[in-house]
TORZARO-40903 format. One line per 3 residues: number of its first residue (from 1); their letters; for each residue x, y, z of N, C-alpha, C. Coordinates in nm, 3 decimals, padded with zeros to 5 digits, m for minus. Example, Ala and Ser with C-alpha at 12.3 -4.5 7.8 and 13.67 -1.06 7.14 Angstrom:
2
1 = as = 01.319:m00.569:00.780:01.230:m00.450:00.780:01.320:m00.330:00.780; 01.285:m00.225:00.708:01.367:m00.106:00.714:01.290:00.003:00.787
This chain:
266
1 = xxx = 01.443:00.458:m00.921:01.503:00.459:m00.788:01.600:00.342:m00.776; 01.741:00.330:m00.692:01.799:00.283:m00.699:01.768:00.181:m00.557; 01.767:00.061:m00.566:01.755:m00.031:m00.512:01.897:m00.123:m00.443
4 = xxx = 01.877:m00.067:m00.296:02.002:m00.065:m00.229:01.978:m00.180:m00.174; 02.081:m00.252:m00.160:02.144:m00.372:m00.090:02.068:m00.435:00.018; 02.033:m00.325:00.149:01.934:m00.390:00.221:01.800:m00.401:00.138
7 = xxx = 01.759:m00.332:00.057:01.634:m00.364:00.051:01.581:m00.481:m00.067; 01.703:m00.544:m00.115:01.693:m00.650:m00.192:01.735:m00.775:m00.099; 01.851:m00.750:m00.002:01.817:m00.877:00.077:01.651:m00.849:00.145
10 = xxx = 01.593:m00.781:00.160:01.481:m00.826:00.198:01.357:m00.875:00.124; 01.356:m00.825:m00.006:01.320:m00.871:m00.094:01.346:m01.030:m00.128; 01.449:m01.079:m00.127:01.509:m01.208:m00.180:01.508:m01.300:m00.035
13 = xxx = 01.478:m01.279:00.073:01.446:m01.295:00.203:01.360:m01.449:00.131; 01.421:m01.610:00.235:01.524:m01.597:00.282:01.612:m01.684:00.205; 01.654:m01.592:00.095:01.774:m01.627:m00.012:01.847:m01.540:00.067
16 = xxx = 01.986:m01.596:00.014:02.121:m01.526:00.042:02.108:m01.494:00.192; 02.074:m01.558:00.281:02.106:m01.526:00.402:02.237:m01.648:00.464; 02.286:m01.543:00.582:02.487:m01.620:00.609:02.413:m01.732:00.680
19 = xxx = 02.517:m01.843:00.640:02.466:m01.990:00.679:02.615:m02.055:00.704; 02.661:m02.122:00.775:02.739:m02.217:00.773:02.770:m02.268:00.618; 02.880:m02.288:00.547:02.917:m02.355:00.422:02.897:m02.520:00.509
22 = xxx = 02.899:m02.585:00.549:02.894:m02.715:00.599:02.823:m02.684:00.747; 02.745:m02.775:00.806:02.680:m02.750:00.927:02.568:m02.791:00.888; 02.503:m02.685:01.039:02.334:m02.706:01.037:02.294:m02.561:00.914
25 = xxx = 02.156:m02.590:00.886:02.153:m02.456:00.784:01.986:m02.470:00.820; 01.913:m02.366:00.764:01.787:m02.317:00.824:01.728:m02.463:00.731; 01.608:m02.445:00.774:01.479:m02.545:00.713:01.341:m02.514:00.693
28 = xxx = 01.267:m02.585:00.607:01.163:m02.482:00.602:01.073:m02.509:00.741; 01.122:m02.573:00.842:01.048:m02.601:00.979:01.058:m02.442:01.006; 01.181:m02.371:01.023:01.137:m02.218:01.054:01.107:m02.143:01.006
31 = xxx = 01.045:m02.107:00.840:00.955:m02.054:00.776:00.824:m02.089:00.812; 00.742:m02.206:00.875:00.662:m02.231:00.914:00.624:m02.211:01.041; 00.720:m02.165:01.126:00.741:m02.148:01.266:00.722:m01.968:01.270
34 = xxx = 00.751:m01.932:01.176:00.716:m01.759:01.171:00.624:m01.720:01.110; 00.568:m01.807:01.022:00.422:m01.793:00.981:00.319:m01.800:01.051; 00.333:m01.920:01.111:00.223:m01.983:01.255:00.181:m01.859:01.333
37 = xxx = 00.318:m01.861:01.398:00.351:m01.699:01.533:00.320:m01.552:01.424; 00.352:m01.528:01.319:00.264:m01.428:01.269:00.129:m01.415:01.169; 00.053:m01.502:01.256:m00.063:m01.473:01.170:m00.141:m01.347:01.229
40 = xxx = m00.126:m01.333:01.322:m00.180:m01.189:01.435:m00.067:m01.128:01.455; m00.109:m00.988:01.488:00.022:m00.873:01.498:00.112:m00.883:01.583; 00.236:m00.936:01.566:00.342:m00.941:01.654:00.403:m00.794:01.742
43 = xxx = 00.398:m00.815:01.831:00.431:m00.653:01.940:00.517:m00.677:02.040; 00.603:m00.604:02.099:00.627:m00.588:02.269:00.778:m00.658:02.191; 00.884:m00.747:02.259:00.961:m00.786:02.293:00.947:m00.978:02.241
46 = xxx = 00.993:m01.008:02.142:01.010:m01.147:02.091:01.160:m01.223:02.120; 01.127:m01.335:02.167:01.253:m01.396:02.186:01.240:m01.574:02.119; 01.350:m01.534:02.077:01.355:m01.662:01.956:01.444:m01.780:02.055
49 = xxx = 01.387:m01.887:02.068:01.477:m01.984:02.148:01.586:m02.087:02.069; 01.671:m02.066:02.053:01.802:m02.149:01.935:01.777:m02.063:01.831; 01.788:m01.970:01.807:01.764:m01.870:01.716:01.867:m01.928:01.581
52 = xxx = 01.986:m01.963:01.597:02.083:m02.017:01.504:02.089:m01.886:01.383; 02.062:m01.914:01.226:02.029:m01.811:01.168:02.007:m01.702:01.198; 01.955:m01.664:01.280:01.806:m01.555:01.287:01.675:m01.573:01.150
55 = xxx = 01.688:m01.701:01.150:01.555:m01.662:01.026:01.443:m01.653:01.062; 01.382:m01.710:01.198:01.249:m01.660:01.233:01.237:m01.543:01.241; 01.297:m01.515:01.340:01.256:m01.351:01.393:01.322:m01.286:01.290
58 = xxx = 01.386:m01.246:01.169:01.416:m01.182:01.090:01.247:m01.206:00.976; 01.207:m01.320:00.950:01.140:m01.312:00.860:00.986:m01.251:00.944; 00.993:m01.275:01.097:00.845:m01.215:01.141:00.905:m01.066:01.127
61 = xxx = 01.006:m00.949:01.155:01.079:m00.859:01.128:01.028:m00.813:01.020; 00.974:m00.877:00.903:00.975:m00.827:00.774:00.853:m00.798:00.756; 00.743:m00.846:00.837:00.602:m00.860:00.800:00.537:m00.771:00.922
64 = xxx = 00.591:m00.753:01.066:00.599:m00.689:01.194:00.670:m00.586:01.217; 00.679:m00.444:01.220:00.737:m00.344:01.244:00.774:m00.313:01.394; 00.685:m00.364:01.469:00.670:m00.312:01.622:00.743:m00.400:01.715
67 = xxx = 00.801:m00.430:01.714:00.871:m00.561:01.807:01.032:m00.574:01.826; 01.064:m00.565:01.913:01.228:m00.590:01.889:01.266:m00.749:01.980; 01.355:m00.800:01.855:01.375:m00.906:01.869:01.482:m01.020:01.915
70 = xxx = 01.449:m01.075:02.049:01.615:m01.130:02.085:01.651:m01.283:02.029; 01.735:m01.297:02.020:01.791:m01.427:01.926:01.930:m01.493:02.051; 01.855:m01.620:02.090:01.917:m01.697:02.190:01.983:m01.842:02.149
73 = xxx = 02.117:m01.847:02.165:02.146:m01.966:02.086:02.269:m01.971:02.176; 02.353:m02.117:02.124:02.499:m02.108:02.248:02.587:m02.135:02.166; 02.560:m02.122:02.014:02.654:m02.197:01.913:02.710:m02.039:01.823
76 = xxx = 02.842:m02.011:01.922:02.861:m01.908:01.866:02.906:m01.835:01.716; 02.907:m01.953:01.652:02.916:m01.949:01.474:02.776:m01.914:01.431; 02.706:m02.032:01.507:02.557:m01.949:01.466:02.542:m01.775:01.483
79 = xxx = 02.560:m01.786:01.581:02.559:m01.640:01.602:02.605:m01.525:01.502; 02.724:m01.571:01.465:02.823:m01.504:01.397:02.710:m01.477:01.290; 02.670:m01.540:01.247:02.584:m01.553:01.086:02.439:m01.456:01.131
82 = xxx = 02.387:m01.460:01.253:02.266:m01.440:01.290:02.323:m01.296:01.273; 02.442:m01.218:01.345:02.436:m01.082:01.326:02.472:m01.022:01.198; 02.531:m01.137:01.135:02.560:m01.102:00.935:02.435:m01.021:00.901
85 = xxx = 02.309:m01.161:00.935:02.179:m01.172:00.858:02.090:m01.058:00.925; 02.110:m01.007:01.092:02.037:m00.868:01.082:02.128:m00.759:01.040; 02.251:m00.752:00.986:02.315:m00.629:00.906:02.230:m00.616:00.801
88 = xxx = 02.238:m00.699:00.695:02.216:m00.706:00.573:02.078:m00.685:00.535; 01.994:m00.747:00.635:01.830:m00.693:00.642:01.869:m00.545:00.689; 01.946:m00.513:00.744:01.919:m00.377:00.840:01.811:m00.338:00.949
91 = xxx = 01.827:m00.458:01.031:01.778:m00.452:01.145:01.859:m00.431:01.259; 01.950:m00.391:01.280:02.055:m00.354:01.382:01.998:m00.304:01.471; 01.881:m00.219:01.462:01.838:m00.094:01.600:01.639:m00.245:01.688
94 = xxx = 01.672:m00.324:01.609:01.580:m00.407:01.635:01.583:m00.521:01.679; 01.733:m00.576:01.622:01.732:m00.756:01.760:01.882:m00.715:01.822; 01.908:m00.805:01.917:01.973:m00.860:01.984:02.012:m00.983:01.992
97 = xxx = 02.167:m01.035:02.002:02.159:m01.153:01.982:02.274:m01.205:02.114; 02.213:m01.297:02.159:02.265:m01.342:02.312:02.294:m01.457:02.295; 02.432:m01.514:02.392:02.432:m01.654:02.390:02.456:m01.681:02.520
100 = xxx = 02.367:m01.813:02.478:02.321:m01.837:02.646:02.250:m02.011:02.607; 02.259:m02.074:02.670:02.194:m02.230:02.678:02.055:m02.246:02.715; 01.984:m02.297:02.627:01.854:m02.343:02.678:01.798:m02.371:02.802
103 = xxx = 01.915:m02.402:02.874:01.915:m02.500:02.998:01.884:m02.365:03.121; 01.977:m02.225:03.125:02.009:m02.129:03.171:02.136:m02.170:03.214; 02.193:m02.068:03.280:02.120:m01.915:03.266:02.112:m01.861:03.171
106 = xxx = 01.956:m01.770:03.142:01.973:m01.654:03.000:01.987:m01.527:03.014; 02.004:m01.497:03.104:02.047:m01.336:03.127:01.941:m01.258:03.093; 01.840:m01.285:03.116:01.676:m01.226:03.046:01.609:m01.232:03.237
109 = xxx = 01.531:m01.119:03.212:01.423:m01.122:03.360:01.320:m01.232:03.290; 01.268:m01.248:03.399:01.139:m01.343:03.409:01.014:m01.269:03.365; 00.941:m01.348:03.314:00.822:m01.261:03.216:00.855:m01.132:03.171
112 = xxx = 00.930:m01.148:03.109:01.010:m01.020:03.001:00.985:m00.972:02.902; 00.914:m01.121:02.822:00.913:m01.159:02.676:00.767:m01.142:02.634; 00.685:m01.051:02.538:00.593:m01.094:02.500:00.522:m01.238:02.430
115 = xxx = 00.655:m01.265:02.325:00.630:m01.344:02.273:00.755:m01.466:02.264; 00.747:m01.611:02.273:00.863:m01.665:02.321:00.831:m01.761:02.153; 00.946:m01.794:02.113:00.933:m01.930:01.999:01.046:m01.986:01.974
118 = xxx = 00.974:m02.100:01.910:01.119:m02.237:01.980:01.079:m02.293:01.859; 01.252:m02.370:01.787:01.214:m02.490:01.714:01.306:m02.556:01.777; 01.294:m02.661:01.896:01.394:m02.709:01.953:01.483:m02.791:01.888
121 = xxx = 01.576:m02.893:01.918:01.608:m03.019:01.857:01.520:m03.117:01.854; 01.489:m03.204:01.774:01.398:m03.298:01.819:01.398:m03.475:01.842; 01.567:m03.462:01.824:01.559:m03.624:01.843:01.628:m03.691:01.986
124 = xxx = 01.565:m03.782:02.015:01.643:m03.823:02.158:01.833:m03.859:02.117; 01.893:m03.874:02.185:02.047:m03.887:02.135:02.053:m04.013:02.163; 01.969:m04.099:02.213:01.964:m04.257:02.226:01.894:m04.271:02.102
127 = xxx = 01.810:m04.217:02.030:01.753:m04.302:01.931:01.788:m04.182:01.772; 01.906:m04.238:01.718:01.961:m04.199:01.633:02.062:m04.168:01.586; 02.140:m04.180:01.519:02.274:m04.132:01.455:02.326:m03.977:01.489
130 = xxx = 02.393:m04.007:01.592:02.479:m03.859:01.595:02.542:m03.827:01.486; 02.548:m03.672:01.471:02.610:m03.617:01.331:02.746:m03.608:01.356; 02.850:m03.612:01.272:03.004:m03.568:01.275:03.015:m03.427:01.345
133 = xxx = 02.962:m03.337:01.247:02.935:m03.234:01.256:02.901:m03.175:01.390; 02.970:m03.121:01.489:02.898:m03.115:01.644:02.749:m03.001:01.621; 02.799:m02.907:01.537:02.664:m02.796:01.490:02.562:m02.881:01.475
136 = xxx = 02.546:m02.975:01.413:02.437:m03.051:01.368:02.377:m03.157:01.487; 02.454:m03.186:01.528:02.405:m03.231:01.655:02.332:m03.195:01.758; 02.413:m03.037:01.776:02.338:m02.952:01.926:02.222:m02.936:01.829
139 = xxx = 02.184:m02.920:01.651:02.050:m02.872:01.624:01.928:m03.002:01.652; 02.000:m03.096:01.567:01.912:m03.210:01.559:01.854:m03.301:01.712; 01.923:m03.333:01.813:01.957:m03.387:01.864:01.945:m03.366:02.037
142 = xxx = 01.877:m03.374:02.130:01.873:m03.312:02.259:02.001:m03.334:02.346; 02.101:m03.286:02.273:02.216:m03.344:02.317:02.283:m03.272:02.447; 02.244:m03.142:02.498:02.278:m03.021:02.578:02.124:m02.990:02.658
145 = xxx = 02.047:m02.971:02.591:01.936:m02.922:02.672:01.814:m03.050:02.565; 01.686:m03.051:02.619:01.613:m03.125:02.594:01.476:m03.043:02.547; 01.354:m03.128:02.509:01.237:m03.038:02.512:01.187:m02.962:02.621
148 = xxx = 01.188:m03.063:02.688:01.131:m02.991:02.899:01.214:m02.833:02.941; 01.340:m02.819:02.884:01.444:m02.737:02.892:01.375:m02.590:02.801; 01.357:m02.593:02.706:01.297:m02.501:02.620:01.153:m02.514:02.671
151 = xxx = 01.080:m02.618:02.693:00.951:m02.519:02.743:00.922:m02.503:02.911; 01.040:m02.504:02.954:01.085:m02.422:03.105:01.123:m02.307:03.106; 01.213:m02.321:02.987:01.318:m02.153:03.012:01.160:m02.043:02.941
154 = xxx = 01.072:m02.101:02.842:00.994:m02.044:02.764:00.857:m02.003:02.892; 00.855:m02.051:02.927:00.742:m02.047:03.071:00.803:m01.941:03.160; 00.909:m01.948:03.187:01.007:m01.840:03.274:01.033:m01.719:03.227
157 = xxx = 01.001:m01.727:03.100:01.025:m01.578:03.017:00.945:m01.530:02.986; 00.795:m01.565:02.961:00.707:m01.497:02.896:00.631:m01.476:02.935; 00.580:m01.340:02.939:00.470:m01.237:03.021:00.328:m01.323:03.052
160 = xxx = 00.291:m01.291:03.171:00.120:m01.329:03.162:00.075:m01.346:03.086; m00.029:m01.433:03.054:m00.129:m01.409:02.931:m00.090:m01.340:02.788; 00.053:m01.430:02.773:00.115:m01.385:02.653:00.166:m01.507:02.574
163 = xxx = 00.160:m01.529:02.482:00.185:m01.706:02.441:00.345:m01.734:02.361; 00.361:m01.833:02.354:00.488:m01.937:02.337:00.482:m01.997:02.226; 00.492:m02.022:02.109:00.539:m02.108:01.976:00.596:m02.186:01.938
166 = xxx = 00.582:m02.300:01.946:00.670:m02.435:01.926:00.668:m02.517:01.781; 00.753:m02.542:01.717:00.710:m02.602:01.600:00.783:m02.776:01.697; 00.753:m02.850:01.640:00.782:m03.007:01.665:00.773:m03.109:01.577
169 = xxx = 00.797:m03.293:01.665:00.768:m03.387:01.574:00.642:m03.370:01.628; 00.525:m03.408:01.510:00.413:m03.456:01.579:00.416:m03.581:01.639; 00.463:m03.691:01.626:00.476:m03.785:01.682:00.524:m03.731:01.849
172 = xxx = 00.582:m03.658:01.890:00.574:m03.621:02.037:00.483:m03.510:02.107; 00.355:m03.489:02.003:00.253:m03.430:02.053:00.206:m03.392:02.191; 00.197:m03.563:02.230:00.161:m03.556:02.373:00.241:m03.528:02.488
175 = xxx = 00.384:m03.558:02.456:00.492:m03.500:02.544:00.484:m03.362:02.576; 00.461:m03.280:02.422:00.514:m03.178:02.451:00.400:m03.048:02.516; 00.263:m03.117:02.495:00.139:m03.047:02.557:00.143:m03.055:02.661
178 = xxx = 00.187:m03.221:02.745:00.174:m03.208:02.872:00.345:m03.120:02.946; 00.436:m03.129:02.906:00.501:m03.010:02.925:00.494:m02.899:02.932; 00.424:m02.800:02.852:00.359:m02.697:02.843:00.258:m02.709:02.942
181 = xxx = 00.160:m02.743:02.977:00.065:m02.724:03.074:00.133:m02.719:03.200; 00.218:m02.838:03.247:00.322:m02.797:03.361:00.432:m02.670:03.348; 00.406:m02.629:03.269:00.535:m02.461:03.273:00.336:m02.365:03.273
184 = xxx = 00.271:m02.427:03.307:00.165:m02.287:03.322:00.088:m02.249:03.228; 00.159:m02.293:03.056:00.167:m02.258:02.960:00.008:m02.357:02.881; m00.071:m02.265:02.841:m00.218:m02.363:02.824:m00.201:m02.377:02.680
187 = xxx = m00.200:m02.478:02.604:m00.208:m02.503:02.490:m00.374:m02.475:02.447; m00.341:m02.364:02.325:m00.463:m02.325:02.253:m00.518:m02.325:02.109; m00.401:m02.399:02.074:m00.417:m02.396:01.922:m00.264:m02.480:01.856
190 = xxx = m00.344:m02.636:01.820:m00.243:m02.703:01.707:m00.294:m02.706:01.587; m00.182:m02.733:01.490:m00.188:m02.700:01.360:m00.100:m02.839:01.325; m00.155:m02.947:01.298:m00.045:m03.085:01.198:m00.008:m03.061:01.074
193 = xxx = 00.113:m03.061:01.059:00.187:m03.030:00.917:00.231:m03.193:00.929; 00.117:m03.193:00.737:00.138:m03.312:00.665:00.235:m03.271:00.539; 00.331:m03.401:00.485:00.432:m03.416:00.356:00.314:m03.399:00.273
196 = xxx = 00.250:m03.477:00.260:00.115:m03.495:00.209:m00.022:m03.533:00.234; m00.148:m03.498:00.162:m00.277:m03.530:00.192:m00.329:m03.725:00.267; m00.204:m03.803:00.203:m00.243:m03.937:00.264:m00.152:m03.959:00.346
199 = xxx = m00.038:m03.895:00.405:00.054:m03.911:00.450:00.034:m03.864:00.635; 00.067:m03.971:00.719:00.071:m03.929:00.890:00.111:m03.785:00.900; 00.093:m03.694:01.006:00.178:m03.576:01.075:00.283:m03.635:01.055
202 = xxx = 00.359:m03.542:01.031:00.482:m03.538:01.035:00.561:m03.429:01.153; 00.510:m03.304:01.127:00.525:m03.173:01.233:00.418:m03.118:01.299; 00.428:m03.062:01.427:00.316:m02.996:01.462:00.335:m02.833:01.541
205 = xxx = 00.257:m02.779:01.463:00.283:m02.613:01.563:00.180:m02.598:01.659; 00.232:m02.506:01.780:00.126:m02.534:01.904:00.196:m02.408:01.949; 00.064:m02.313:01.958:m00.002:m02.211:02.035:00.020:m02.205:02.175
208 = xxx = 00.052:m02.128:02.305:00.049:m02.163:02.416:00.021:m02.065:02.458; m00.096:m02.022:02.575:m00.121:m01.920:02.651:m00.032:m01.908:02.793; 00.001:m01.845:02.874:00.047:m01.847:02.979:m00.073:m01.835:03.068
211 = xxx = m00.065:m01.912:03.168:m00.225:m01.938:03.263:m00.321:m01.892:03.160; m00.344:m01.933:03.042:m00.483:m01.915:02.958:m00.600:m02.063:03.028; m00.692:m02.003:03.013:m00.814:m02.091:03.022:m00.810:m02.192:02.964
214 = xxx = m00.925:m02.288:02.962:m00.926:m02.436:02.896:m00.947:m02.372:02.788; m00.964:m02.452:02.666:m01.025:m02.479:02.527:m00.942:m02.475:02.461; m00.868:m02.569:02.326:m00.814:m02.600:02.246:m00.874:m02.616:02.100
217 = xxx = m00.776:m02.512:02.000:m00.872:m02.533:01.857:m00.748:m02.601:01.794; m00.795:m02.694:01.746:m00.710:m02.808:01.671:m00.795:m02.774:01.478; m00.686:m02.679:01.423:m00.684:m02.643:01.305:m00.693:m02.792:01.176
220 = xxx = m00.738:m02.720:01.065:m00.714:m02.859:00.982:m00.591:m02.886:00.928; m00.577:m02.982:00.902:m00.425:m03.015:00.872:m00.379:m02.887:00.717; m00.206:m02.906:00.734:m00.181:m02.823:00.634:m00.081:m02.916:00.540
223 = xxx = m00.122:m02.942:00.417:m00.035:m03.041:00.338:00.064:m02.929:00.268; 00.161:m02.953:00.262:00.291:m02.937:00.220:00.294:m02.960:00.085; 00.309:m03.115:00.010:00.350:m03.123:m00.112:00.207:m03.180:m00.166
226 = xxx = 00.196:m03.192:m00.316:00.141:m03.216:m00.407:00.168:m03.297:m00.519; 00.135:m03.347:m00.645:00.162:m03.447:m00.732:00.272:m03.561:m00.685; 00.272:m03.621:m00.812:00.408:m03.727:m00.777:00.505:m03.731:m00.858
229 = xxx = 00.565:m03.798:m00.837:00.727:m03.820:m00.874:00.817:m03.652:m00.883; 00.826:m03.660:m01.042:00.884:m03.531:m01.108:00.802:m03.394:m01.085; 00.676:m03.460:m01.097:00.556:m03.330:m01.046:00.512:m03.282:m00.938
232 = xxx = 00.597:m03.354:m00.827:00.601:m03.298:m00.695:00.632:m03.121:m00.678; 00.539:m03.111:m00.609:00.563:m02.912:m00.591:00.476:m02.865:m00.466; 00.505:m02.750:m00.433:00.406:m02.733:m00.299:00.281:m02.703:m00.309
235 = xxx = 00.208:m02.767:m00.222:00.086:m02.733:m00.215:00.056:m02.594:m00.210; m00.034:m02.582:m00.271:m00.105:m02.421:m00.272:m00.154:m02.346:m00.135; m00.197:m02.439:m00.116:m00.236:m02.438:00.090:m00.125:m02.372:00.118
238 = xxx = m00.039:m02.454:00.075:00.139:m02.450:00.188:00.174:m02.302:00.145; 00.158:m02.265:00.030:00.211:m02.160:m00.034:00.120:m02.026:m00.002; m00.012:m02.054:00.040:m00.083:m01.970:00.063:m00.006:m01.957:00.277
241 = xxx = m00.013:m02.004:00.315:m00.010:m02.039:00.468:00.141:m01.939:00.503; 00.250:m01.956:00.408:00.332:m01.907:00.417:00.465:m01.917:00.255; 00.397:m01.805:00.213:00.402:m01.810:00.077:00.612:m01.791:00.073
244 = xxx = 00.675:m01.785:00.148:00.839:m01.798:00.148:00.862:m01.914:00.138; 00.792:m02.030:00.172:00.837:m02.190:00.105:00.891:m02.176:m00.037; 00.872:m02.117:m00.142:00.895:m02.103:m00.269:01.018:m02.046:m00.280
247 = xxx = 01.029:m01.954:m00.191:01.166:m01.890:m00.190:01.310:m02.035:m00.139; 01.272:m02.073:m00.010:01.314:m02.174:00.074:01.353:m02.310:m00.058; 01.255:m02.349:m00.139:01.281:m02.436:m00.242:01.365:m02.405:m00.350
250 = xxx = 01.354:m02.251:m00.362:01.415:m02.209:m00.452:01.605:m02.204:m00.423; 01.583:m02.159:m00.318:01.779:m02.128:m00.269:01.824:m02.310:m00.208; 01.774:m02.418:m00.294:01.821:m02.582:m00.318:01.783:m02.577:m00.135
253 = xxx = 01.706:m02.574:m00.045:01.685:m02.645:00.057:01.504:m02.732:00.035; 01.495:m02.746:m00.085:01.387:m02.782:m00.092:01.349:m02.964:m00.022; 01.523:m02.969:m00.004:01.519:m03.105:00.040:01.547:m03.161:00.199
256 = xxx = 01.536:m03.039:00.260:01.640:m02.998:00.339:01.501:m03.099:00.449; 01.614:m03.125:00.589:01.526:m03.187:00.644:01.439:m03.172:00.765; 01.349:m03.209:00.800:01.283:m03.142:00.924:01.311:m03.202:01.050
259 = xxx = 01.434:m03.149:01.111:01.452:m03.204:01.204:01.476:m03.092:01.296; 01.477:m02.960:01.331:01.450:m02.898:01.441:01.568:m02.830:01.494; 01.579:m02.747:01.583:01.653:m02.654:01.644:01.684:m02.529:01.524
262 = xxx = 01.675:m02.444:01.554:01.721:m02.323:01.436:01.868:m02.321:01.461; 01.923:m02.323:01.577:02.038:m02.350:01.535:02.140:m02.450:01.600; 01.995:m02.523:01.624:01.988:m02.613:01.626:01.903:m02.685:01.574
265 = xx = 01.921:m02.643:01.425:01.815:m02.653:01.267:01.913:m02.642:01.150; 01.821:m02.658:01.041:01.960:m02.692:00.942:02.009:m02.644:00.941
């Protein structure tokens, strides 16, 4: 059988997907951000917040049949690439891609969304080196909209008792829980992504119910890398958790950095 074009970009998924030649470019923060959000069956209506790429919701797309998926970003190059990357998968009859600001308006009804997920920017624009690059900036950087901004517009969009996905720094843990609890949104489940086994959080993914009940399951940590120096490689964990890191290392972003926004991401 002859093996047609879409079905090897999905195969090679997420190699060869359209990226900016210079810019922001995906990271493996959003391979981990679509793993998290699909470990249970994704359904109803998904909306990706800075969608940039489309690599989340294209890679939950690949593993999820039932869902159609909107992709929200304001960086209209991103965009450009995001509708490349659902041609070429051949998802055309399945996302949508809108531009619109974190901040609003999004042109979306209110509790619309089954499922909402965000890799915002994550650095304050007082504490750090702005990029040349303006792409890299709106990703890295809360330079237009902020965290409070994404988990407002994410609270405003997503159905009752339907949850929200955030990947982050862990170091702003506590910011971003008590944000979420003020959008309504009950945090039910973090997950700390470690570089390594002796090494602080570095990232953290967090679960959110909309008016869900108390109780929080705080998962065991997930280490990332393994050996040293030259023998550095991913952890098996990591590879088991979301076995496309290998792919992600493989197409040279193995170095790529975790700093946030999808497209307002690498």
């Amino acid at each position: 059988m002859t093996t047609t074009a879409e079905e090897q970009a999905r195969r090679n998924f997420p190699r060869g997907l359209s990226q900016p030649e210079s810019g922001f470019r995906f990271s493996m923060d959003a391979l981990l951000l679509a793993a998290f959000a699909g470990r249970e069956r994704v359904r109803g209506r998904v909306l990706d917040l800075g969608t940039g790429c489309g690599v989340v919701g294209l890679g939950l797309a690949l593993n999820h049949p039932d869902f159609f998926g909107i992709g929200l970003d304001l960086n209209p190059d991103m965009l450009r690439h995001a509708r490349e990357n659902v041609r070429r998968l051949g998802f055309e009859e399945r996302f949508a891609l809108l531009r619109a600001d974190a901040c609003g308006p999004w042109g979306l009804a209110p509790e619309s969304m089954d499922l909402v997920l965000s890799n915002p920017p994550y650095r304050d624009p007082g504490r750090g080196r702005i990029c040349p690059d303006e792409s890299k900036t709106l990703a890295r950087f809360e330079h237009r909209a902020g965290l409070s901004d994404f988990v407002r517009a994410a609270g405003y969009l997503v159905r009752n008792r339907k949850s929200c996905v955030f990947i982050h720094l862990a170091e702003r843990i506590d910011e971003l829980l008590d944000l979420l609890r003020a959008s309504r949104l009950q945090p039910k489940e973090v997950l700390f992504v470690h570089q390594r086994h002796d090494s602080t959080a570095r990232l953290v993914l967090v679960r959110a119910l909309k008016n869900g009940g108390p109780g929080l399951a705080v998962h065991p940590p997930l280490i990332l890398h393994e050996g040293l120096g030259s023998q550095t490689r991913l952890a098996a964990s990591a590879l088991a958790f979301c076995p496309r890191l290998a792919c992600n290392a493989d197409s040279g972003n193995r170095n790529s950095r975790t700093n946030g926004g999808n497209s307002k991401k690498p």
